[in-house]
N, CA, C and O atoms as CSV, one atom per row, in Angstrom:
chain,resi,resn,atom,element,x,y,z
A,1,UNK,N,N,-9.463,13.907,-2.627
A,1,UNK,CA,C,-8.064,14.123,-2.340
A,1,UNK,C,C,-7.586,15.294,-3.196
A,1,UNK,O,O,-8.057,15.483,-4.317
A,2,UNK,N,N,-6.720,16.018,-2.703
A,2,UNK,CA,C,-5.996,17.297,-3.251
A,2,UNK,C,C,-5.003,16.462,-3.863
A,2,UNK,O,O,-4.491,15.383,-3.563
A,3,UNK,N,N,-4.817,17.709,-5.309
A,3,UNK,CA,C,-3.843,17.376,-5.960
A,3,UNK,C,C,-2.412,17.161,-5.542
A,3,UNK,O,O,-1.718,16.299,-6.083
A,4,UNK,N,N,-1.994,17.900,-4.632
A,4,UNK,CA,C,-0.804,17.759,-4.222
A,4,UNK,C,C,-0.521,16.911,-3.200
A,4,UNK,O,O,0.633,16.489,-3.120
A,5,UNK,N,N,-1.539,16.487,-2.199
A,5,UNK,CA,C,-1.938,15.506,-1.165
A,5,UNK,C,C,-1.493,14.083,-2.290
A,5,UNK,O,O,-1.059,13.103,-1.684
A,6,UNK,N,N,-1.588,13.948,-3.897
A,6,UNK,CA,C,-2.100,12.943,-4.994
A,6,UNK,C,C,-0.798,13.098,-5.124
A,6,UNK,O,O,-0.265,12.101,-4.638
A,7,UNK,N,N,0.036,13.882,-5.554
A,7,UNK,CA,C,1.661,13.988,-5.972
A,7,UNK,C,C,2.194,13.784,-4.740
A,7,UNK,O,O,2.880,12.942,-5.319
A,8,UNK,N,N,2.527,13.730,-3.696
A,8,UNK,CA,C,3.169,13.384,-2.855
A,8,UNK,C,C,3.102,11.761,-2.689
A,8,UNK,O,O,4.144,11.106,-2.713
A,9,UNK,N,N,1.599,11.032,-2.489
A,9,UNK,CA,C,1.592,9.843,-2.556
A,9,UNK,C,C,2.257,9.400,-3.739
A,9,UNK,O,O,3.267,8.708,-3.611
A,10,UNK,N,N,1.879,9.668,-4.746
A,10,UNK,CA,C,2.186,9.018,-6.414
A,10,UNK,C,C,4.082,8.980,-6.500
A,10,UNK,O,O,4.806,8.102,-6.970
A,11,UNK,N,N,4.391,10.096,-5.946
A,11,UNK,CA,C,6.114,10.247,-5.721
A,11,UNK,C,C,6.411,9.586,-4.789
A,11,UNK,O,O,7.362,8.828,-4.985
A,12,UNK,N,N,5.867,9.567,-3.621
A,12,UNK,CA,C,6.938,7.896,-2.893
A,12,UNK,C,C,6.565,6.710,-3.345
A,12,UNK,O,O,7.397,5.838,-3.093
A,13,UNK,N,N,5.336,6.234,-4.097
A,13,UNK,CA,C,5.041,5.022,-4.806
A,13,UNK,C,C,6.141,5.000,-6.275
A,13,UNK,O,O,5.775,4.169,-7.105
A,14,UNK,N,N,6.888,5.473,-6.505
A,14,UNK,CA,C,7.542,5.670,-7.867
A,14,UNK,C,C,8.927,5.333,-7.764
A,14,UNK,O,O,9.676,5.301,-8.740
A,15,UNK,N,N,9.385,5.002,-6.215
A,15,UNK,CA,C,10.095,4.247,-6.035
A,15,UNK,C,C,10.218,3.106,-5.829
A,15,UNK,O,O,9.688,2.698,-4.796
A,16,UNK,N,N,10.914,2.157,-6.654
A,16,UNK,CA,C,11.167,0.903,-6.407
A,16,UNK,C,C,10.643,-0.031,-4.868
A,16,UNK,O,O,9.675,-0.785,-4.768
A,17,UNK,N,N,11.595,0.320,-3.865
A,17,UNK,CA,C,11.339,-0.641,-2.801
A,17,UNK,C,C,10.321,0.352,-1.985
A,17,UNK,O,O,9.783,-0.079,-0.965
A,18,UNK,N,N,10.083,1.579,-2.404
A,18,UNK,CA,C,8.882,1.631,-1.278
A,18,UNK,C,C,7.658,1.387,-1.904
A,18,UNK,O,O,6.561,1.592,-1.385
A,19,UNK,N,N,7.886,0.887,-3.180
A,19,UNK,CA,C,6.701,0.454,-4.229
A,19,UNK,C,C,6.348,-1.404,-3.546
A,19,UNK,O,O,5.254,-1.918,-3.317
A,20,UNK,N,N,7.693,-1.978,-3.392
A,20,UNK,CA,C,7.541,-3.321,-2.576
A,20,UNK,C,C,7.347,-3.092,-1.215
A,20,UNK,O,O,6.951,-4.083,-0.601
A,21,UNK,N,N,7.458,-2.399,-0.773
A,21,UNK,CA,C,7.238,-1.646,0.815
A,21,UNK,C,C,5.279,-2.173,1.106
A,21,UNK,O,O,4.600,-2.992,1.725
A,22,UNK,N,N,5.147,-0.997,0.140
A,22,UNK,CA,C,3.218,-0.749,0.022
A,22,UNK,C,C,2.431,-1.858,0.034
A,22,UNK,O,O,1.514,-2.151,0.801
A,23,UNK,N,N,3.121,-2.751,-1.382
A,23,UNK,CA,C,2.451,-4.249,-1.650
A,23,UNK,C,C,2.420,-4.844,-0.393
A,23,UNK,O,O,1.389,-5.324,0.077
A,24,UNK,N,N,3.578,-4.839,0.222
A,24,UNK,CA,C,3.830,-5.785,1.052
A,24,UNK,C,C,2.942,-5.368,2.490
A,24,UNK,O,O,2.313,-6.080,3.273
A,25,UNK,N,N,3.107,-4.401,2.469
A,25,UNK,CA,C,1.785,-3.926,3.592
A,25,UNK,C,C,0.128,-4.506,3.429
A,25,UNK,O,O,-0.663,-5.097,4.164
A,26,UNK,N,N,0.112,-3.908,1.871
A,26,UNK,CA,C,-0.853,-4.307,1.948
A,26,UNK,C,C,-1.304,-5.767,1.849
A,26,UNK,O,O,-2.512,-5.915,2.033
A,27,UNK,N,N,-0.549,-6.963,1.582
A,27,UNK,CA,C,-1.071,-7.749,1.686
A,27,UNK,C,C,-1.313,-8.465,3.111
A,27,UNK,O,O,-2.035,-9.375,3.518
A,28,UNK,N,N,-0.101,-7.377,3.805
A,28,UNK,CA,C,-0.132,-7.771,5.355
A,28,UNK,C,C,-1.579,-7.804,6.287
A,28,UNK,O,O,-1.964,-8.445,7.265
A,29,UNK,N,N,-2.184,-6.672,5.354
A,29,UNK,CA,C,-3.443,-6.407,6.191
A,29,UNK,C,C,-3.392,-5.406,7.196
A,29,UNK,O,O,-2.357,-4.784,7.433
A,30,UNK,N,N,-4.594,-5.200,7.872
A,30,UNK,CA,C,-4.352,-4.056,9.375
A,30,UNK,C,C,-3.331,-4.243,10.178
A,30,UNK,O,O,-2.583,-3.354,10.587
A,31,UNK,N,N,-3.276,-5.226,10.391
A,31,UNK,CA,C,-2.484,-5.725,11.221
A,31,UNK,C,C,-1.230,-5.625,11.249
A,31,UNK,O,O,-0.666,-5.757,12.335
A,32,UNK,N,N,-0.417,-5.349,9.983
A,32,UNK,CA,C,0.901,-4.661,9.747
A,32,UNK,C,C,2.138,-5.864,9.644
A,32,UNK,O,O,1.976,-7.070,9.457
A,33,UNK,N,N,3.055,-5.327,9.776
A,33,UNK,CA,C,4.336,-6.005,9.854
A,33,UNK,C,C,5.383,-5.098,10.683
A,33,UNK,O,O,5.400,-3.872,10.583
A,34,UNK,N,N,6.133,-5.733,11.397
A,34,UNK,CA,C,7.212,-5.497,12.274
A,34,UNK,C,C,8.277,-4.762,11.056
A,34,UNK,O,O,8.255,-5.139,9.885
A,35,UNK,N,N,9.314,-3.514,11.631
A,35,UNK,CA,C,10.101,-3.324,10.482
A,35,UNK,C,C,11.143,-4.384,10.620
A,35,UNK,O,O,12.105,-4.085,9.912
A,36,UNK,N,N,11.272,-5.193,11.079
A,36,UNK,CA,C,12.302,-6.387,10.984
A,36,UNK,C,C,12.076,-7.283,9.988
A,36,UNK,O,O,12.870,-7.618,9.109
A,37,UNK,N,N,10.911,-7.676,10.168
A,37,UNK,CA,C,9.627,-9.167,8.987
A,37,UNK,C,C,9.927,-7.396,8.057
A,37,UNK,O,O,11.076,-7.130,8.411
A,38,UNK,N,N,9.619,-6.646,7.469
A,38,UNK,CA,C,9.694,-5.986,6.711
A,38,UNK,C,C,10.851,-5.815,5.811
A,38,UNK,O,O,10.843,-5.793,4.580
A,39,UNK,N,N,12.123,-5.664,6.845
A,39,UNK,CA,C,13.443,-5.706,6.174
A,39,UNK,C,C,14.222,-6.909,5.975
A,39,UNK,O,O,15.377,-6.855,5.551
A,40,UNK,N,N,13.471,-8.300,6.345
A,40,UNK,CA,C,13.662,-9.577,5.825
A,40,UNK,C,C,13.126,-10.294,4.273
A,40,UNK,O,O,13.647,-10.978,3.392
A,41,UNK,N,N,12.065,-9.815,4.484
A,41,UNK,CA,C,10.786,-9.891,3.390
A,41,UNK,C,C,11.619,-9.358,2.135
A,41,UNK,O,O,11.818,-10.070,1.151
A,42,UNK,N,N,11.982,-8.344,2.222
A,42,UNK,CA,C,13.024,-7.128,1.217
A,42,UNK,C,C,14.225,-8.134,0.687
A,42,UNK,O,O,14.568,-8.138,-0.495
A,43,UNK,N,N,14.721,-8.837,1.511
A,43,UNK,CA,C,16.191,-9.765,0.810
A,43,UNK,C,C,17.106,-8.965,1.919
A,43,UNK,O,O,18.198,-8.732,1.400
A,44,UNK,N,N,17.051,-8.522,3.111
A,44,UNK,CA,C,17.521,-7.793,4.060
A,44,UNK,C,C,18.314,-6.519,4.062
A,44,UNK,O,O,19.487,-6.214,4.277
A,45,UNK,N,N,16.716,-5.626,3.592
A,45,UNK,CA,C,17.178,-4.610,3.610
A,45,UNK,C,C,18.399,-3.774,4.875
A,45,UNK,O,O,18.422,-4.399,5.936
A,46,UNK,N,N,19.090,-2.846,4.856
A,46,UNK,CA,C,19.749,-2.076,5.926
A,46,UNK,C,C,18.765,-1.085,6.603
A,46,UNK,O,O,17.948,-0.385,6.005
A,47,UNK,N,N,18.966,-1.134,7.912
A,47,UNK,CA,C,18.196,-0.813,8.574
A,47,UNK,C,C,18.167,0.552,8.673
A,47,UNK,O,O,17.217,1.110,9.222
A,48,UNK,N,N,19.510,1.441,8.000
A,48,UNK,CA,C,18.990,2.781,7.655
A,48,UNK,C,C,18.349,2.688,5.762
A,48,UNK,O,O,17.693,3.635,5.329
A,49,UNK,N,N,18.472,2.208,5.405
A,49,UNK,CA,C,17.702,1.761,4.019
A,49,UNK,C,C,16.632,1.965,4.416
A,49,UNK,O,O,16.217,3.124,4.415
A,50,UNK,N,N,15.793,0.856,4.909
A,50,UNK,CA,C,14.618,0.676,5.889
A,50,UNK,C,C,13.960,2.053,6.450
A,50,UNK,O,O,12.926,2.560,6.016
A,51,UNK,N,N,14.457,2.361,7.097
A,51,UNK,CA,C,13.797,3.328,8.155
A,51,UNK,C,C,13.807,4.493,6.888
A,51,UNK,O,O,12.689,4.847,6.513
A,52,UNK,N,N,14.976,5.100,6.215
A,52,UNK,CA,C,14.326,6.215,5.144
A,52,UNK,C,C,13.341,5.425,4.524
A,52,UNK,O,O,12.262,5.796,4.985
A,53,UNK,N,N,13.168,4.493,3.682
A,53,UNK,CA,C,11.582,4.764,2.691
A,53,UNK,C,C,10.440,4.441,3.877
A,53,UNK,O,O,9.263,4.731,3.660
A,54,UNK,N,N,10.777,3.935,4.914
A,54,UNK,CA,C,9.554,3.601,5.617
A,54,UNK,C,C,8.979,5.083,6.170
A,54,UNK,O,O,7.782,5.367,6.161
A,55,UNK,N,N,10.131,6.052,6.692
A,55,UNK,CA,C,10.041,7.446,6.738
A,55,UNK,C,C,9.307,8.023,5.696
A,55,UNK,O,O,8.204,8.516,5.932
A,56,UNK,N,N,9.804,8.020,4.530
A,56,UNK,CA,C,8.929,8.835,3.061
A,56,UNK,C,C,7.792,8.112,2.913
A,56,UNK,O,O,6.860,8.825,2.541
A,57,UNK,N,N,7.488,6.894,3.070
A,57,UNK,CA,C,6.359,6.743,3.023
A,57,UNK,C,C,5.131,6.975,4.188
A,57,UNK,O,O,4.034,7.228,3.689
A,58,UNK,N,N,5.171,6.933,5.351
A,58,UNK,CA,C,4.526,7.395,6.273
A,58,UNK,C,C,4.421,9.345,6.293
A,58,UNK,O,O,3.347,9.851,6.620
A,59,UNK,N,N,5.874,10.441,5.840
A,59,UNK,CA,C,5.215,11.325,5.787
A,59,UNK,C,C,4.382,11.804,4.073
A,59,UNK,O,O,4.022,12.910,3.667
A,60,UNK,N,N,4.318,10.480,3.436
A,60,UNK,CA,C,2.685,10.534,2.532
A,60,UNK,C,C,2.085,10.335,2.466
A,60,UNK,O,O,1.331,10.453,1.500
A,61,UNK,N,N,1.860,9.670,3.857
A,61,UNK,CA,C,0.337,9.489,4.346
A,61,UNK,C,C,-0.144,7.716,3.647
A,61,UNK,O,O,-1.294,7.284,3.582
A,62,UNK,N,N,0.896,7.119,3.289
A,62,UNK,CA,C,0.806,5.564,2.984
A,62,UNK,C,C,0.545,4.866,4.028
A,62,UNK,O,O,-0.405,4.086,4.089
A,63,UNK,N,N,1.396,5.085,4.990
A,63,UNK,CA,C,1.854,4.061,5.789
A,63,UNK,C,C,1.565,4.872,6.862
A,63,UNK,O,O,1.253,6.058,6.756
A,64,UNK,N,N,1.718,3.917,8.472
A,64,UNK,CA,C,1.322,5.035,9.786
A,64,UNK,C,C,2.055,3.471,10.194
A,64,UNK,O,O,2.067,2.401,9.585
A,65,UNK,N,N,2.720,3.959,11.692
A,65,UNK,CA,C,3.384,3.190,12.109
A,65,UNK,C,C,2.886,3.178,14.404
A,65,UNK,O,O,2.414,3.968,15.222
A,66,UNK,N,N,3.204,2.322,14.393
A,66,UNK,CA,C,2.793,2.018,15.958
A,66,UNK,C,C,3.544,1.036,16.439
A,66,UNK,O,O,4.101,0.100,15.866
A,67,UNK,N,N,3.476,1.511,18.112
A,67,UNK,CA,C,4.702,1.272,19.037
A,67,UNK,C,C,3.906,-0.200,19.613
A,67,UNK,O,O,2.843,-0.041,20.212
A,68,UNK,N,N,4.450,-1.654,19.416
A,68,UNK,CA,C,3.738,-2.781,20.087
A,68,UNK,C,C,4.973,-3.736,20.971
A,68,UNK,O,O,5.595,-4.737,20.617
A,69,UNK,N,N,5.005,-2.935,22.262
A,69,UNK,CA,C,6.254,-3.387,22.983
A,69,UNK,C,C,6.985,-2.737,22.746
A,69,UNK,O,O,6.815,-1.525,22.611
A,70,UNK,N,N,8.603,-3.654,22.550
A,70,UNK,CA,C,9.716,-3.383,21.780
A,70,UNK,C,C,9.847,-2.967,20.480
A,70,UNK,O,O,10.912,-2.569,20.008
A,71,UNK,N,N,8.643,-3.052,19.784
A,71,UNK,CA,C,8.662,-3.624,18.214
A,71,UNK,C,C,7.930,-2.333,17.292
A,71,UNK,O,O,6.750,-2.388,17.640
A,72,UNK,N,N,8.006,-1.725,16.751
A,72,UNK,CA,C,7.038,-0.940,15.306
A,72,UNK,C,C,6.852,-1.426,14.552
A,72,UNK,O,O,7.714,-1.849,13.781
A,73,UNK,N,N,5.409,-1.617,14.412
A,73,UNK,CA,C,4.338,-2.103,13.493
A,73,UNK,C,C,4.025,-1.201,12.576
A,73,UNK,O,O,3.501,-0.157,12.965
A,74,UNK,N,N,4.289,-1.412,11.100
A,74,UNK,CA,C,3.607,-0.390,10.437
A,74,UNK,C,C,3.137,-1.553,9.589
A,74,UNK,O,O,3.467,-2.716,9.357
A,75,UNK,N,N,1.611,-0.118,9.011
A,75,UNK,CA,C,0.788,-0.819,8.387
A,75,UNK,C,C,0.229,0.334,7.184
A,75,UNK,O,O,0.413,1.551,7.187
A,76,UNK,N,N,-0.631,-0.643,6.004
A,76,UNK,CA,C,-1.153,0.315,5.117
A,76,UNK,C,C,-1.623,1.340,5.608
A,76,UNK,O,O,-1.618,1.497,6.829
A,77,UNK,N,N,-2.078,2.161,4.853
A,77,UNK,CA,C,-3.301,3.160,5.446
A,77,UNK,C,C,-4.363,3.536,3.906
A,77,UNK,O,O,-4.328,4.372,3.003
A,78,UNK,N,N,-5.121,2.536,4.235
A,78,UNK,CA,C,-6.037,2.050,3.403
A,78,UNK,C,C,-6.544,2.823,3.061
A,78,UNK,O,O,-6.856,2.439,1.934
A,79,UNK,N,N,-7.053,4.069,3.217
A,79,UNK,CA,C,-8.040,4.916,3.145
A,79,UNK,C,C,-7.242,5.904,1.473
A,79,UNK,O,O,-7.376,6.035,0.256
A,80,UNK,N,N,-6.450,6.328,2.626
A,80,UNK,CA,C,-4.944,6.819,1.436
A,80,UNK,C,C,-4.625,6.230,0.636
A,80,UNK,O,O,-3.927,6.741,-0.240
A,81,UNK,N,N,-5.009,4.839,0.578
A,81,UNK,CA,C,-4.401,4.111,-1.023
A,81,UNK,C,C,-5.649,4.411,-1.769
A,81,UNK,O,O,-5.503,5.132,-2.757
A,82,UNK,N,N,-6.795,4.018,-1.501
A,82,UNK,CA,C,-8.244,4.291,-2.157
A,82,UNK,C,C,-8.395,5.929,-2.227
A,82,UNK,O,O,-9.563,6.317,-2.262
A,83,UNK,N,N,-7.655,6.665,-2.244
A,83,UNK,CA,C,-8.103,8.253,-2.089
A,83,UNK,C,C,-7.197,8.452,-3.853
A,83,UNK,O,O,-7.595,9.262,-4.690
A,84,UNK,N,N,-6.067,7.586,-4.053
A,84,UNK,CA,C,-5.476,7.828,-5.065
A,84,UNK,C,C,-5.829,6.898,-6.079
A,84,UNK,O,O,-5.311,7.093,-7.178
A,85,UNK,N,N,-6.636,5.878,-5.946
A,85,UNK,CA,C,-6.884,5.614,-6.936
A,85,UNK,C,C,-8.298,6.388,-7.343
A,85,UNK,O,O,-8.467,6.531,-8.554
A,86,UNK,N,N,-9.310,6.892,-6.480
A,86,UNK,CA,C,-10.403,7.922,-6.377
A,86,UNK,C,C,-9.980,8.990,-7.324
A,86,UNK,O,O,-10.593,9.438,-8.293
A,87,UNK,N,N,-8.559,9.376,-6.748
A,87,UNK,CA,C,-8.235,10.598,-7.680
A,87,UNK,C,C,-7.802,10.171,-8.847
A,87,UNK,O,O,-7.732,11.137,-9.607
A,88,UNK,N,N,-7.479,9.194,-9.357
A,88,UNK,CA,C,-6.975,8.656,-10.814
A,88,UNK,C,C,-8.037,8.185,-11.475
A,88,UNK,O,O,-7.791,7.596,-12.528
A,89,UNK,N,N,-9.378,8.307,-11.073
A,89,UNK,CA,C,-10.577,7.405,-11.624
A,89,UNK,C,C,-11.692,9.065,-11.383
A,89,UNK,O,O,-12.565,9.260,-12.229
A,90,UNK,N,N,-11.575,9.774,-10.581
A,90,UNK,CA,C,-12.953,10.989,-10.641
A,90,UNK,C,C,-13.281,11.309,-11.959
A,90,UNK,O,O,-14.441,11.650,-12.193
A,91,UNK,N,N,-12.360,11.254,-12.971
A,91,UNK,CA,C,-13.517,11.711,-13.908
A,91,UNK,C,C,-13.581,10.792,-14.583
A,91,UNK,O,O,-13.688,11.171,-15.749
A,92,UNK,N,N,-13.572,9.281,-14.467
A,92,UNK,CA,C,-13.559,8.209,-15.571
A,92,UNK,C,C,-14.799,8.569,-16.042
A,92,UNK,O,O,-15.735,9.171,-15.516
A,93,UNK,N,N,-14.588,7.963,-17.418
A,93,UNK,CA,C,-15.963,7.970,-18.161
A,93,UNK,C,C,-16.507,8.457,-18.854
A,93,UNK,O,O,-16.954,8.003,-19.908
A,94,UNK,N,N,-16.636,9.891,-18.270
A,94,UNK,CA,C,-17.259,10.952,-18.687
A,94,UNK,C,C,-18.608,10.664,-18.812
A,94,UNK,O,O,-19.237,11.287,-19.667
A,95,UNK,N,N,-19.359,9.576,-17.906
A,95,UNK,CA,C,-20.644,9.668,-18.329
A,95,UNK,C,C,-20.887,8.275,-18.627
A,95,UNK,O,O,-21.936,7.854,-18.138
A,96,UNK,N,N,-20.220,7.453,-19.283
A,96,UNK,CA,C,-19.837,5.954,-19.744
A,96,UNK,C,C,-19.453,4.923,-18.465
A,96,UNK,O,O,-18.304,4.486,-18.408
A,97,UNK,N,N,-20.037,4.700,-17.860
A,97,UNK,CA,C,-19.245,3.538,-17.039
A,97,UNK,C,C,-18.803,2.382,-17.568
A,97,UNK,O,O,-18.100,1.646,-16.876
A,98,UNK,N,N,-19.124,2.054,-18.810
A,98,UNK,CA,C,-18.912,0.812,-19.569
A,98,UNK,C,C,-17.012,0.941,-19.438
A,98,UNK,O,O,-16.223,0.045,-19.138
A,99,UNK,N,N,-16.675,2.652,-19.850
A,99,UNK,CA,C,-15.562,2.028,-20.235
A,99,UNK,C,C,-14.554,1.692,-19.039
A,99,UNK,O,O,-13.462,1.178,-19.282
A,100,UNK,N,N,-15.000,2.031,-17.619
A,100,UNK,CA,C,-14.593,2.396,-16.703
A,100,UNK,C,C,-14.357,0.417,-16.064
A,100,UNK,O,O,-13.326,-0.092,-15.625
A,101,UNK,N,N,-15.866,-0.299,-16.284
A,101,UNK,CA,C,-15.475,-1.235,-16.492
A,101,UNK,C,C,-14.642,-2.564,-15.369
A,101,UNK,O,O,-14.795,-3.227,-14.343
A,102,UNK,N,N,-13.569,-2.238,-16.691
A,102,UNK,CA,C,-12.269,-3.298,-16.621
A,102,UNK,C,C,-11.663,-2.685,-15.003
A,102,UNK,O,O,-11.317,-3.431,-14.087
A,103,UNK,N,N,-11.650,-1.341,-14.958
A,103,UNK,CA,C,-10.931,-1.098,-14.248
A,103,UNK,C,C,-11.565,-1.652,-12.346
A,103,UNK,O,O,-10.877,-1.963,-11.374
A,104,UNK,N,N,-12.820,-1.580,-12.464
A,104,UNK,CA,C,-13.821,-1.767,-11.346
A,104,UNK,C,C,-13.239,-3.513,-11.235
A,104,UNK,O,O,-12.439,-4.123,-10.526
A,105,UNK,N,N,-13.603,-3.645,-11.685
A,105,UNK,CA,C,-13.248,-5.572,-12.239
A,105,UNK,C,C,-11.902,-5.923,-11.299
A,105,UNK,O,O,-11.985,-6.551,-10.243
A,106,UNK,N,N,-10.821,-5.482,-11.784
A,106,UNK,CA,C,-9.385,-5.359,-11.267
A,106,UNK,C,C,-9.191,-5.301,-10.294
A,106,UNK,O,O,-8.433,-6.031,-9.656
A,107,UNK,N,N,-10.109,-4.018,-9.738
A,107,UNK,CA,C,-9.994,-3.702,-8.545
A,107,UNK,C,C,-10.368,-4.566,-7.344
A,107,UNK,O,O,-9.937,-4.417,-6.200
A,108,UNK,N,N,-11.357,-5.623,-7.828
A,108,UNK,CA,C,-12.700,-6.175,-6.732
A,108,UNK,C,C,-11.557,-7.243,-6.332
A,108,UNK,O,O,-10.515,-7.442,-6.956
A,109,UNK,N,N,-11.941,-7.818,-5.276
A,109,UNK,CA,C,-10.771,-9.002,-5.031
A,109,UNK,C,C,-12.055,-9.893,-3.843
A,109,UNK,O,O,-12.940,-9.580,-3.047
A,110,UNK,N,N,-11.405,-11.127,-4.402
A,110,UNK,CA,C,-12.321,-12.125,-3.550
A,110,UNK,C,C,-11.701,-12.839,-2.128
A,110,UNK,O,O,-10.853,-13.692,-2.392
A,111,UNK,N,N,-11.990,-12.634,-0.512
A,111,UNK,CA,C,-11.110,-12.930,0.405
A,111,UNK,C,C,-11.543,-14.228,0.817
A,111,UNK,O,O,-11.218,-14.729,1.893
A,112,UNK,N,N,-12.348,-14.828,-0.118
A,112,UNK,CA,C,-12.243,-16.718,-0.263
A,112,UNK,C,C,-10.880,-16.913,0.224
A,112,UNK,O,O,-10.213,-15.879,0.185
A,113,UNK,N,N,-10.218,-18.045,0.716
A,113,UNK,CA,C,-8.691,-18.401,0.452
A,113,UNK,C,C,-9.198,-19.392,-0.706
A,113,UNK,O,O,-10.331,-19.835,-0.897
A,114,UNK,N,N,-8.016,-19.600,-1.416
A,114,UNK,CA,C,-8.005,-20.421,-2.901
A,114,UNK,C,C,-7.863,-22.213,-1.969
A,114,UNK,O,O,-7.612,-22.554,-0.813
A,115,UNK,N,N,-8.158,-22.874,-3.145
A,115,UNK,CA,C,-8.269,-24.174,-2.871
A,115,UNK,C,C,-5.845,-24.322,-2.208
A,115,UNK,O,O,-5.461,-24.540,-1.059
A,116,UNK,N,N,-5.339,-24.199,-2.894
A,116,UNK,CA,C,-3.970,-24.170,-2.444
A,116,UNK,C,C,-3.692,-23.451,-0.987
A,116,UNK,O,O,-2.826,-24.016,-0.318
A,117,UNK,N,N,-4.219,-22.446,-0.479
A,117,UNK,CA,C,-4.212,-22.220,1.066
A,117,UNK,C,C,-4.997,-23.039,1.861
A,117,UNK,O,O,-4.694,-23.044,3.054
A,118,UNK,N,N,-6.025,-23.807,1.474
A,118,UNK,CA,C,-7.126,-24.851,2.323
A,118,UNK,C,C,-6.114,-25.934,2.633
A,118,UNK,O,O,-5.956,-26.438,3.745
A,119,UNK,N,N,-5.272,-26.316,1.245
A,119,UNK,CA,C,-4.620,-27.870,1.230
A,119,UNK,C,C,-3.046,-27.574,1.661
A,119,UNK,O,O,-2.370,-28.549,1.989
A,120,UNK,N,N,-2.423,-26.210,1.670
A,120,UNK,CA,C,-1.015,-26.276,1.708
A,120,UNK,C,C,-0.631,-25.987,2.761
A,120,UNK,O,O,0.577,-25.984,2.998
């Protein structure tokens, strides 16, 4: 990823709700969320509220959005979230992966569901 391709993402993540915007995508998965379930999820956001960060974040290449019916679906854009943390990690180390580590660790996530999604 280009540096400035890296500042554009890093500057719409540095806002507050399009910082809850992202999370919330991403835990949505591919599959996305409606901007309605989006601006509910928020504590009900305004729907020009809404549509600007959902705007700044799609032209940084976060988010990409699609027409399903009546409805726009937007969703992460996974590739683009892993391109910035790529660029915040290329030179870890220097040679050391030990110290690099913790950060690999953090990153890994297990898509088990936990014993509380089996029973709840």
């Amino acid at each position: 990823m280009e540096e400035q391709r890296a500042l554009a993402g890093f500057a719409a993540l540095s806002q507050e709700t399009r910082l809850r915007i992202v999370r919330l995508l991403v835990k949505a998965g591919p599959e996305g969320m409606a901007a309605g379930a989006i601006g509910e999820a928020l504590g009900g956001a305004s729907t020009s509220r809404l549509s600007f960060h959902l705007t700044h974040l799609e032209h940084a290449g976060l988010i990409r959005s699609r027409r399903e019916g009546r409805f726009i679906i937007y969703s992460a854009v996974f590739a683009t979230l892993a391109g910035l943390i790529a660029f915040l990690m290329r030179d870890c180390c220097d040679g050391h992966p030990e110290i690099c580590a913790p950060v690999a660790a953090a990153l890994s996530c297990s898509c088990e569901p936990s014993k509380d999604a089996l029973h709840g």
